[in-house]
N, C-alpha and C positions, 0 to 999 in steps of 0.2 A: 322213399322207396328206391331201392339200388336194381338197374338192370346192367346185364353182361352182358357186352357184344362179342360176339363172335365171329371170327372170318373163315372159317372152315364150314365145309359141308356138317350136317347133322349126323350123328352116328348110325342112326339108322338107314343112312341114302348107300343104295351100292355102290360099288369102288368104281370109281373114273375109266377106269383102264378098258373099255373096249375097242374103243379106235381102230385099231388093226383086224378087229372082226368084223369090221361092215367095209372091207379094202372091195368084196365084189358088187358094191353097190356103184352103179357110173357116178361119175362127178369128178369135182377138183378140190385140195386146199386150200388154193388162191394164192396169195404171197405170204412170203417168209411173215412169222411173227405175230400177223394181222386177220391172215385168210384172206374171207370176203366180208369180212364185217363194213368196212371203208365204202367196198359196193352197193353194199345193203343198204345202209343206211343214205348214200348218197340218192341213190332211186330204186326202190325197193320193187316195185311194180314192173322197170324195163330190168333189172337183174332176175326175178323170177319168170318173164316169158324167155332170156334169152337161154338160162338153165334149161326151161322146158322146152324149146324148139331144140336145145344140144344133145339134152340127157334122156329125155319124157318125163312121165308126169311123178316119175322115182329117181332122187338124185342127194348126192352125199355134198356136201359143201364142208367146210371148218370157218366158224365163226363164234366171237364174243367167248374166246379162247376154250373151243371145242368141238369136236365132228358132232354137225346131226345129218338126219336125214330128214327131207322136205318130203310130204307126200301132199299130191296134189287131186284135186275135184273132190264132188261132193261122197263120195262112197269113203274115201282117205278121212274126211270130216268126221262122218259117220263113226267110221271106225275107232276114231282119237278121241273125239268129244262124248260122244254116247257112249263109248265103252263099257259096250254091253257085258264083257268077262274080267273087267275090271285090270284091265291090261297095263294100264298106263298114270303113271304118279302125275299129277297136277303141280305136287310140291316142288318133288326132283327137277319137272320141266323150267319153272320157271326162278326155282332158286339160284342159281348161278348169277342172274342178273335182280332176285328182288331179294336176297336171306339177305343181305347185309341191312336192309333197307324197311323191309314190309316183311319180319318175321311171321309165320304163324297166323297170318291173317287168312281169313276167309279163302284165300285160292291158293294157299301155301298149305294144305292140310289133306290130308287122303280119306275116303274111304268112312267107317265109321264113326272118327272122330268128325271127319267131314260132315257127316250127316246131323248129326248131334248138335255139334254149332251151329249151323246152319239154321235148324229147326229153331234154335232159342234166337237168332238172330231176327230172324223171320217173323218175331212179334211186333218190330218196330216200321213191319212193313204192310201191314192188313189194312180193312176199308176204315177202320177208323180214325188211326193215325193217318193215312194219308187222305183224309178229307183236311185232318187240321192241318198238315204241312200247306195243301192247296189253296188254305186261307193265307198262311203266313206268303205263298209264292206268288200269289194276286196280288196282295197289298207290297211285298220288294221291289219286283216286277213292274208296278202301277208307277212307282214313286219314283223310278229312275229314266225311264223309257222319255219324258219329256226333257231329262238334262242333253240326249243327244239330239235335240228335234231341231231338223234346218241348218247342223253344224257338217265339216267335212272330218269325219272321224276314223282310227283305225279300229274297226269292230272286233278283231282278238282280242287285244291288252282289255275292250272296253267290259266285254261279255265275261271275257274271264273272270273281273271285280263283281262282275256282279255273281257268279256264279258262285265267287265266294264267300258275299254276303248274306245271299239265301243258304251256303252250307251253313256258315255259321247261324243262324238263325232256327233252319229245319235241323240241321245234324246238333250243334252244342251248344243251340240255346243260348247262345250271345250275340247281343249288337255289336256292328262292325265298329272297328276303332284299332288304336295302337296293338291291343293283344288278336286281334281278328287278324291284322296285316303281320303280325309276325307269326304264326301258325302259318298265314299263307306263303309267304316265304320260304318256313322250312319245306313245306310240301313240295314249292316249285323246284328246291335245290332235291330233296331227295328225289322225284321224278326223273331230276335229268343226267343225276348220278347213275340209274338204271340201265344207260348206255354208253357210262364215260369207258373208254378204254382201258383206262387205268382200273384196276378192277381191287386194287387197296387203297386205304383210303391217307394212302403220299400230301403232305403239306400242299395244298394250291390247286389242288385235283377236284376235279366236279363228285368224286368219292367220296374226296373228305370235308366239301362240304355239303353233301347229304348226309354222311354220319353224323356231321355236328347238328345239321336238323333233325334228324330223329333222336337224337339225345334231349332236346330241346322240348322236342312232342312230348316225350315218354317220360319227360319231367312233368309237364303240363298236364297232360292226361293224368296221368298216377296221383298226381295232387285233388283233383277233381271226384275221381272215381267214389270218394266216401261219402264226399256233398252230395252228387247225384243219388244215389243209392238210397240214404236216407230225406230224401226228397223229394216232391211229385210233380218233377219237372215233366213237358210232352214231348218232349223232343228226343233225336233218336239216339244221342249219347245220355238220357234219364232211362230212357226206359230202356236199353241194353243193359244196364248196371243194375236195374231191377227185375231184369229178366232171368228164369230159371231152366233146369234140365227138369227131362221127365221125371225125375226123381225128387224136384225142391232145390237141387243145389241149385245156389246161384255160380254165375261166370269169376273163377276169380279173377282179382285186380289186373294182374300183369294178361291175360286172358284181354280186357277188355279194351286195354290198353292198345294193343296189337290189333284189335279187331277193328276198334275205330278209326284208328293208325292209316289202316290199308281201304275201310271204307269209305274214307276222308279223299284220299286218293283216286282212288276208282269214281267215285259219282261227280266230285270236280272237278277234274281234269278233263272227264271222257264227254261229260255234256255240252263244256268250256268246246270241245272239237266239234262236238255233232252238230252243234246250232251253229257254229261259225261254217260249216262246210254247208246247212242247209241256207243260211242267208247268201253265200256263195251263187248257188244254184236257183234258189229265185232270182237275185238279179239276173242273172242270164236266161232266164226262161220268163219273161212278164206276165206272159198268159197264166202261167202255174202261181205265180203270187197274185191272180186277180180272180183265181178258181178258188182257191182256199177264203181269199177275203168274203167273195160272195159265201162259203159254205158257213163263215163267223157268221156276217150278219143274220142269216136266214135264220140265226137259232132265235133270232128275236129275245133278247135278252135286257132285262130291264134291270139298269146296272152296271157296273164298270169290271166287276169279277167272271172268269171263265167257273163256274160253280162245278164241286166236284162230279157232283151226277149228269154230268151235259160232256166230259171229256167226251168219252166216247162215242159221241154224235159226229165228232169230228173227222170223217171217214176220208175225204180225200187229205184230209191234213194227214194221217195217219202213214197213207200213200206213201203220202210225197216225204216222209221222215224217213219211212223205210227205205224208200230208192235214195238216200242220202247217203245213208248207212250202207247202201248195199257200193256204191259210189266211192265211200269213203269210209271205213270201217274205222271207228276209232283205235284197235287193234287189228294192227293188219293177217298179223299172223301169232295163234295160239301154240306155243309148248308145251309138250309133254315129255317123258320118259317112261321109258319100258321098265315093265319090273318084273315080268318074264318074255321067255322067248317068244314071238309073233312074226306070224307070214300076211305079205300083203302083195296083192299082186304075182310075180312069178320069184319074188323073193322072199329069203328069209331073214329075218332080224335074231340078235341075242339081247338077253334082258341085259338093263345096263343101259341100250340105243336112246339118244334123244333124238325126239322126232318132232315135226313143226309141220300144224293144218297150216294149210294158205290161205288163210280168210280172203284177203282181197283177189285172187289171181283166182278162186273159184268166182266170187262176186262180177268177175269182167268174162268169165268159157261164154263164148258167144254161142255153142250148142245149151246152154240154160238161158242166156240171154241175150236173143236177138237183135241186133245192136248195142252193144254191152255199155259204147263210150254216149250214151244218149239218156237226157234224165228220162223218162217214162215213169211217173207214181202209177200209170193203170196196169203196170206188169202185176202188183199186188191186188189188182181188185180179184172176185174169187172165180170169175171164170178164167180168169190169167195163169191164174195159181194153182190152180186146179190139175193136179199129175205132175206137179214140178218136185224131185226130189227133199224130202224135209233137210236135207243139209247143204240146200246151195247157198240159202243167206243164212248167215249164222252171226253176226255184225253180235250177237250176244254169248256166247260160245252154244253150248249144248249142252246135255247131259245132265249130271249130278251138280255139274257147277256153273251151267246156266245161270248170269247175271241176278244178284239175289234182288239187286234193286233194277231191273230192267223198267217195272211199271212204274218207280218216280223219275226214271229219264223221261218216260211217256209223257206223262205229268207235266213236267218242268218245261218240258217241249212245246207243249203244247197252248200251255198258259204265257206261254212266252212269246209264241208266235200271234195268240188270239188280240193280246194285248198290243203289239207293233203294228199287225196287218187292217185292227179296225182302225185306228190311230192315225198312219203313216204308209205312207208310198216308199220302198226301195228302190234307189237311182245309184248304182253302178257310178263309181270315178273313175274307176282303171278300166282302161278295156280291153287290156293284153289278159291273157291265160294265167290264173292263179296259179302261182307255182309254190309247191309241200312240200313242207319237210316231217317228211312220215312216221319218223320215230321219236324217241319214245311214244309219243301220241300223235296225229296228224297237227300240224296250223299251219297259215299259212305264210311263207315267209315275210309277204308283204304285210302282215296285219288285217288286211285285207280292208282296203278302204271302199267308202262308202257315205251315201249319205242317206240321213231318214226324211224324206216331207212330207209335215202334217197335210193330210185329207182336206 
């Protein structure tokens, strides 16, 4: 199976050319060539408050070789992610930095084709399939978690492996080995291609070698896609391949290809963040990892497995994941584009505008959350929660394209922490301030060291 790459826009996206229609929007371009991309990504969190203490919560930047406009708090969220009038392309937003890479996949698509795939995707994620991932996440999960016990390790690089072990296992149905670690390879190269400057894919460039990893994938995949299909594998590249539209069709090939592509991406990577950011935050908070251990034990469980039907007894665990997320989004900030004209605030926009929610810089408005730099899980309990705008944490976006696998992060989260915290004590090595590097996805630059000891 032969697929084309492409380095242009798709023909349906509108023409580039608005720039000089959003000149009365405040802001800057930043430098010659570059913008504010260099900014951004160096600390994305002190560039967007000092934008907003300059511009307010409306402001024009050029970056990742393009003007958008940033809108900022939870009403801006609202407007981008819920997109109640269907205002704003998903695909347009974030193609510029994912077409070359993550075609066509699950958040690159608009509208009613959007919804279509979705629907058929969505079968690989019900109560039934994910009881049996929760066995296969118990028993990965169990079997690793004593290799780090009592050693001084860096928990990134360590969590990551494992994160990729249980993909492959829950998402393609293979034990890890020489083809598990080359999959995962091409994924970590296309990931970090998503913000290489270079934005062709030039000899020696972090571009061209995530195109060579997604050639790689799209090899891999496409070879597979017929075994799966006529097979009755559980896993969630079998039963994508065996999954249909309302009508009987099935997904075709290069369809499936792209889908697994970008969900392959999305659930390992961003989990690979969240539970490193939430091990983070328990070591520094002891009391908060000796609340949750107490809520494991107390389920009295007879057994080494967190069983699917007991997840959600896990109520301050749940908390404390959330204020993680809300802490440290594994996406800081969600793109869009306009696909007609829209007014926000005392402004107007033309269709064409790419425009960018600010996940995390709503996540820290200290008018939503009182003490915003402070871990608190009880902000989520429901009398906390209760009258707080539905888009101030959005750590999953919103809308039509609300994270399709949100409840196996839960999952995966969850079983992962039940298994370490009955097990093992969190002891901090560093005791200086973990310091991120936020994009593409957060980690932490240290690896973040640490050690586990057994109870």
């Amino acid at each position: 199976m032969a697929y084309a790459h492409s380095f242009e826009a798709n023909p349906h996206w509108l023409p580039r050319g608005v720039g000089q229609a959003i000149d009365h929007i405040p802001g800057h371009d930043g430098r010659p060539f570059v913008g504010s991309t260099l900014d951004q990504l160096r600390d994305p969190h002190a560039f967007t408050r000092r934008m907003h203490a300059q511009y307010g919560p409306v402001y024009r930047i050029r970056s990742f070789g393009g003007r958008t406009v940033t809108l900022l708090g939870p009403d801006a969220n609202e407007l981008i992610l819920f997109d109640r009038d269907k205002l704003f392309s998903s695909e347009q937003g974030w193609g510029p930095m994912l077409n070359l890479l993550f075609p066509r996949g699950l958040m690159l698509i608009d509208f009613e084709k959007h919804r279509a795939h979705r629907r058929v995707l969505s079968v690989a994620f019900k109560p039934e399939p994910m009881r049996r991932y929760a066995e296969s996440l118990n028993e990965g999960i169990a079997a690793r978690i004593p290799d780090w016990s009592g050693r001084d390790i860096r928990f990134y690089p360590e969590i990551k492996q494992l994160t990729l072990d249980l993909a492959a296992s829950s998402f393609l149905g293979i034990p890890f080995g020489p083809e598990a670690q080359r999959v995962n390879q091409a994924f970590v190269d296309m990931v970090q291609a998503t913000v290489g400057i270079v934005r062709i894919p030039l000899p020696f460039t972090d571009m061209r070698r995530g195109v060579k990893g997604r050639e790689y994938l799209l090899d891999y995949f496409g070879r597979e896609v017929p075994k799966r299909r006529d097979g009755d594998g559980e896993d969630i590249f079998s039963q994508i391949c065996r999954a249909t539209h309302e009508d009987g069709r099935l997904l075709a090939d290069d369809e499936i290809v792209d889908h697994m592509n970008f969900l392959m991406m999305a659930a390992h990577d961003t989990i690979t963040s969240s539970l490193t950011s939430m091990i983070s935050e328990l070591s520094r908070n002891p009391e908060w990892e000796e609340k949750l251990r107490a809520e494991m034990l107390g389920l009295g469980l007879n057994g080494d497995s967190l069983p699917y039907e007991r997840v959600d007894d896990l109520v301050l665990t749940d908390y404390a994941f959330k204020e993680t997320l809300r802490l440290i989004p594994p996406v800081p900030s969600i793109p869009r584009r306009a696909v007609r004209d829209f007014s926000f605030g005392d402004y107007d926009f033309p269709a064409g505008t790419y425009v960018a929610a600010a996940v995390a810089f709503t996540h820290r408005m200290p008018e939503l959350w009182p003490d915003p730099e402070r871990f608190d899980p009880m902000r989520f309990a429901p009398e906390e929660a209760r009258g707080r705008h539905k888009f101030a944490w959005v750590p999953f976006g919103g809308g039509a394209h609300m994270c399709l696998g949100l409840h196996f992060a839960y999952l995966q989260a969850k079983t992962f922490l039940y298994h370490l915290l009955t097990t093992h004590r969190i002891v901090r090595t560093h005791q200086g301030e973990t310091a991120w590097q936020y994009w593409p996805i957060p980690k932490p630059k240290d690896g973040l060291p640490i050690r586990f000891e057994r109870l």
